[in-house]
N, C-alpha and C positions, 0 to 999 in steps of 0.2 A: 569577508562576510557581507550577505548585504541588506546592508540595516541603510535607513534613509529616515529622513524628519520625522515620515508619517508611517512608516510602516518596519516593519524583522523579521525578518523570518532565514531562522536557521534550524539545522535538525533537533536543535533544544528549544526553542522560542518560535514563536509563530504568532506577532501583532502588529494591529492596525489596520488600514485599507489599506490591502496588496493591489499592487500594479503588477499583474503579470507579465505586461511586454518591457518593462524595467526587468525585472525578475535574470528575462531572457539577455538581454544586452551584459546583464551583472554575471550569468553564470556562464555565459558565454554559449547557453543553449540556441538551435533552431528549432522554428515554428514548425509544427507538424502541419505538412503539405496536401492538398486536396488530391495529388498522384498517390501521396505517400496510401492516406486514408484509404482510397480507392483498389489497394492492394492488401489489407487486412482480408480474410474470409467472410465468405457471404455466406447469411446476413450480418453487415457491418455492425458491430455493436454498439450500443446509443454511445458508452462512455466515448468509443471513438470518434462516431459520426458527429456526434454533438460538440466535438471540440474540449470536454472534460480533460482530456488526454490530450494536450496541446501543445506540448513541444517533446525532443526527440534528441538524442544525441546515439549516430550511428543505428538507426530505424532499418537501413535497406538492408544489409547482408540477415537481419533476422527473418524479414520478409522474403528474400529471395531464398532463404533456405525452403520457409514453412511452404512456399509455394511449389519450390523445387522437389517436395519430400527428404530433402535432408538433416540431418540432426541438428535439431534448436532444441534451445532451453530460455526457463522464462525463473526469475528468482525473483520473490517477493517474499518479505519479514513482517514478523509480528515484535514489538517489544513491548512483554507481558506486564506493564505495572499496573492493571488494575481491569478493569470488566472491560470488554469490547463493545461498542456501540455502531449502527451501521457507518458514519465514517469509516471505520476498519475495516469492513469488510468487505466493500467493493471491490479493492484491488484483488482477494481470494475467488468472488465470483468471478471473475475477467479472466485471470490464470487458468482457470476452472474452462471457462469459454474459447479458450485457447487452445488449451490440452484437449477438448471435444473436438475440436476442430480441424485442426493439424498435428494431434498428436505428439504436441510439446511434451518435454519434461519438465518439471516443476521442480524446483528446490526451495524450499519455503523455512530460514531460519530464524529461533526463535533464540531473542538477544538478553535472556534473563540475568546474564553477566553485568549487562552494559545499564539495565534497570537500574539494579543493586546502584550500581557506582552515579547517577545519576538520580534518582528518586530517595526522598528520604524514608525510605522501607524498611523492615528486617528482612533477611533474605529470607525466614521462611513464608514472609508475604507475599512476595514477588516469586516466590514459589508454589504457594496456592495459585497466582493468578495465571500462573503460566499450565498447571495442570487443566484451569478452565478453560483460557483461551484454545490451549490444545483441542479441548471435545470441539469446542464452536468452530474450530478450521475443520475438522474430522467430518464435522457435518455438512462443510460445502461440499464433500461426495467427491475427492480426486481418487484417479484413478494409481491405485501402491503398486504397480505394474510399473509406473513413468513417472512417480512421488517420492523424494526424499523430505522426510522433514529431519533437522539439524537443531539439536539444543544445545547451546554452547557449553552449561556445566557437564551434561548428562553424556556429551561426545565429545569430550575434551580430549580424547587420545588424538582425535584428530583433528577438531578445530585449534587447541595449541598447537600442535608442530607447525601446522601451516601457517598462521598466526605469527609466530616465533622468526618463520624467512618471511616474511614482508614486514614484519616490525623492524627489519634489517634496511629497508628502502624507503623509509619515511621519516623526516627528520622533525626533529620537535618544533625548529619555524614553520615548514609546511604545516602543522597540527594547528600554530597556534595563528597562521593566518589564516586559516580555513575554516574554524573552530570558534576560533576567541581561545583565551589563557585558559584550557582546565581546569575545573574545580580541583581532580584528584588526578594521580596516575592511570589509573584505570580509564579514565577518558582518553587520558595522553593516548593510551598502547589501543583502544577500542579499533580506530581508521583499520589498525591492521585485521582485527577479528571480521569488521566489515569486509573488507578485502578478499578475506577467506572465505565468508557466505556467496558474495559475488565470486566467485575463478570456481569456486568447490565444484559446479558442474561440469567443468570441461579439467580438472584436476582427477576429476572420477573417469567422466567417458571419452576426451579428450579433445584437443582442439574445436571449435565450432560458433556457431553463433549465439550468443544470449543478450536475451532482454529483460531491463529490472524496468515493470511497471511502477512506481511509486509518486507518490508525491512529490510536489519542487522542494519541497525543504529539504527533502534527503539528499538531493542531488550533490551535495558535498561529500557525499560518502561515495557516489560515483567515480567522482573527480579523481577523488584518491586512488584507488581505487585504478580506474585506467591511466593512470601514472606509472602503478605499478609495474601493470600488462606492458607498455609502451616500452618497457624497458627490454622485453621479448628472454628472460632469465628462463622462462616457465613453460616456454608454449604456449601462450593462450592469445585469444583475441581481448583486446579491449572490450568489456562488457558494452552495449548499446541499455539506452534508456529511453521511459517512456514516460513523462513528466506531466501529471495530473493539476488540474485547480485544485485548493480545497473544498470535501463538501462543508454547504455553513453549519454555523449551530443554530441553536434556534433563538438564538439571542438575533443573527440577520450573520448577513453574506460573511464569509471569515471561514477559521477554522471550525471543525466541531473538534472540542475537545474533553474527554469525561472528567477531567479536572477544573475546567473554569465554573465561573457562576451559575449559566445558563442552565439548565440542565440536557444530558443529550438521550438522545432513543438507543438505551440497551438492546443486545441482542438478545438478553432474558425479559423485557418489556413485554408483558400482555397484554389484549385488546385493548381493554380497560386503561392501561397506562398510556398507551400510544395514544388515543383521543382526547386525555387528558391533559399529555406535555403538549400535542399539537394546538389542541383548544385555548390554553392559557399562556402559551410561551411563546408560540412559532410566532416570529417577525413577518407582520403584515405589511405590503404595500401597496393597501386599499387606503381611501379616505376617511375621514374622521366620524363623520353620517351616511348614513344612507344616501340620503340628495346627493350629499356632496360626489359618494361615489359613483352614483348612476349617472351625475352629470360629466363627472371628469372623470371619470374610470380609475383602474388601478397600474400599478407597475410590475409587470410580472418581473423583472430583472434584482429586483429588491425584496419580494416574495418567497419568505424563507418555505410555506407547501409547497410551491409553484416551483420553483429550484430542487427540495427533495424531486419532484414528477420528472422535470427535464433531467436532472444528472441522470438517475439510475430506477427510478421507479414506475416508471410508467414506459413502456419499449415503444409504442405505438406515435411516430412521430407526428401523423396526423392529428391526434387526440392532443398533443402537447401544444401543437400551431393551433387546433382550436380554441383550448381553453386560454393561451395567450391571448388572445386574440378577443374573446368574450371578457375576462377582465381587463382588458385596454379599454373596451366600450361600455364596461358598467354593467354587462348584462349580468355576469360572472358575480356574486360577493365573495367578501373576502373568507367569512364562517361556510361558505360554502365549496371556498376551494382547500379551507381548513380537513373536511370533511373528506374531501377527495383522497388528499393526500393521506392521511391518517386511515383508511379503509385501505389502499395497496401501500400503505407501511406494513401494515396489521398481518394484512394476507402472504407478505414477504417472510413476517415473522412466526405465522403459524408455520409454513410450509418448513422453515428451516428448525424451530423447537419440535417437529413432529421425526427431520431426520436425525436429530440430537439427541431424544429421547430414542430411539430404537440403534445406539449405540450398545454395545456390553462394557466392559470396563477399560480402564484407558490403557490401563498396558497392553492387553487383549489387540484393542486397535491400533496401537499403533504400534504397535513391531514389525507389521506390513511395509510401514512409512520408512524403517531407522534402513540406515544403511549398512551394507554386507561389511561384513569381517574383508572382503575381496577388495570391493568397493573402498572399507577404509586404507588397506595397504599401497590401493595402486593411488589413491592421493597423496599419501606421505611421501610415498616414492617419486611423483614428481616432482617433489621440494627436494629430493635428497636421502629423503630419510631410508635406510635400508630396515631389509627385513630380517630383524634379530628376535632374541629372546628377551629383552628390555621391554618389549612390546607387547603388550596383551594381547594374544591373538584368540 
């Protein structure tokens, strides 16, 4: 795991000042390349261009497919315990910008199992939260043509089986040096349900390339994950990954997380509330006075607006080198770039509660997304499993 004096971060914890190029050495990632980035579709998108998306394990064969026009898949999860805030949601718009773009597939699972067994919830909480966050991916707009979404309770005929043969190739030391010691079982046996979110694409349509956009913390579920694949039982490729910073909270640079102190910007936030956490919370790295700022300027690098702008909200890289650039030299204040930022949060969040709201009901919508009766047979059948009468069909 890799935890250091100052900083942890594992797919359960996430403190202190990260050291990303630590991060890399520790997980044994490489840097995402100025070739590599150069080869995403144009127009490059900020999360990549800008370095957000900065390391990579197995990047090229997904590129050379989406380039080539042959079949990629892109998987990114949600684990539903509580309200989504835009932290979460990036990696959805990206998949989203992908699948526009080269026509990726999308498998996007939702870990309401692995909640439970980690969150101190009732399951039927973490099943409220999982019916919400569903509407709020529904309304990033994927296309259910090239979309599976996967709920572990709700499609257990098929995420158990599969689950079941790679919980056959993971042994309880790999869990618990990769992990730390489980709280419960359910932790123990999780790696494998991971495992089965990751492969479940090319278990469905077969062999090919995939890319898990996510966070560094998760990248332990990776690991596992292509250990699996590596062993070549299945068919599949090693998943390739696409390892993101965190965005901050508004506490300063770090995770955003909707469970700490700070508070973060919900994806049910309205105007009103967006100018309000931005005004009073967002970590400034302006001076103490006025003078003092106009003389010495500000730090955009420590500017928890000015970081929302660069990561994901503002597209326009010119407009971002400028206003760095203006609060270096003080023209810029800090309530002013306050302001910035909290107007294109606002206008993110109208445009996405306006596609959420002209949703109909959630089973309605998402039966498009679940996977065929077809779909579920020829994944069990890659693990083995034949087609009987034991089996729901």
């Amino acid at each position: 795991m890799p935890t250091a004096d100052d900083f942890t971060v594992t797919p359960y914890a996430v403190e202190g000042d990260i050291d990303y190029d630590r991060l890399l050495e520790t997980f044994g990632a490489d840097a995402l390349t100025p070739e590599q980035k150069a080869r995403f579709p144009t127009p490059t998108h900020p999360l990549v261009r800008r370095d957000v998306f900065y390391a990579e394990r197995d990047v090229d064969p997904f590129l050379d497919a989406a380039n080539d026009g042959l079949r990629h898949s892109i998987v990114t999860g949600r684990g539903p315990s509580g309200p989504m805030h835009i932290g979460h949601v990036f990696p959805f718009y990206f998949a989203k910008y992908l699948q526009d773009q080269t026509d990726a597939l999308v498998y996007i699972p939702f870990s309401d199992d692995e909640k439970y067994f980690l969150k101190d919830k009732p399951i039927a909480e973490v099943s409220d939260y999982t019916r919400e966050n569903l509407l709020d991916v529904l309304a990033v707009g994927f296309d259910p043509e090239k979309t599976r979404i996967v709920i572990d309770t709700a499609d257990a005929d098929v995420v158990y089986p599969l689950a079941t043969a790679f919980g056959k190739e993971v042994t309880q030391s790999t869990v618990d040096a990769t992990y730390g010691e489980p709280e419960n079982i359910g932790l123990s046996f999780y790696p494998a349900v991971q495992a089965t979110h990751l492969l479940l694409p090319q278990l469905v349509e077969g062999r090919h390339p995939t890319l898990v956009p996510i966070a560094v913390d998760q990248d332990p579920h990776v690991r596992v994950c292509r250990d699996i694949a590596a062993k070549q039982r299945y068919d599949v490729n090693k998943p390739g990954a696409l390892l993101s910073k965190f965005l901050p909270s508004l506490a300063g640079p770090g995770k955003m997380s909707s469970s700490a102190d700070a508070p973060s910007i919900l994806l049910s936030d309205d105007r009103e509330t967006v100018f309000e956490k931005i005004r009073t919370h967002a970590f400034s790295g302006g001076q103490t006075s006025l003078d003092a700022h106009r003389e010495q300027g500000g730090n955009p690098e420590i500017d928890v607006s000015y970081l929302f702008l660069y990561y994901f909200f503002e597209e326009s890289d010119e407009r971002v080198e400028r206003l760095a650039r203006e609060y270096r030299d003080g023209e810029l204040l800090s309530g002013e770039l306050k302001e910035i930022a909290a107007e294109k949060i606002a206008d993110f969040l109208d445009t996405h509660h306006a596609r959420r709201e002209q949703l109909g009901p959630l089973e309605a919508e998402l039966e498009p997304y679940r996977l065929t009766q077809t779909e579920r047979r020829a994944a069990r059948k890659r693990v083995g499993y034949p087609d009987d009468a034991l089996v729901q069909q």
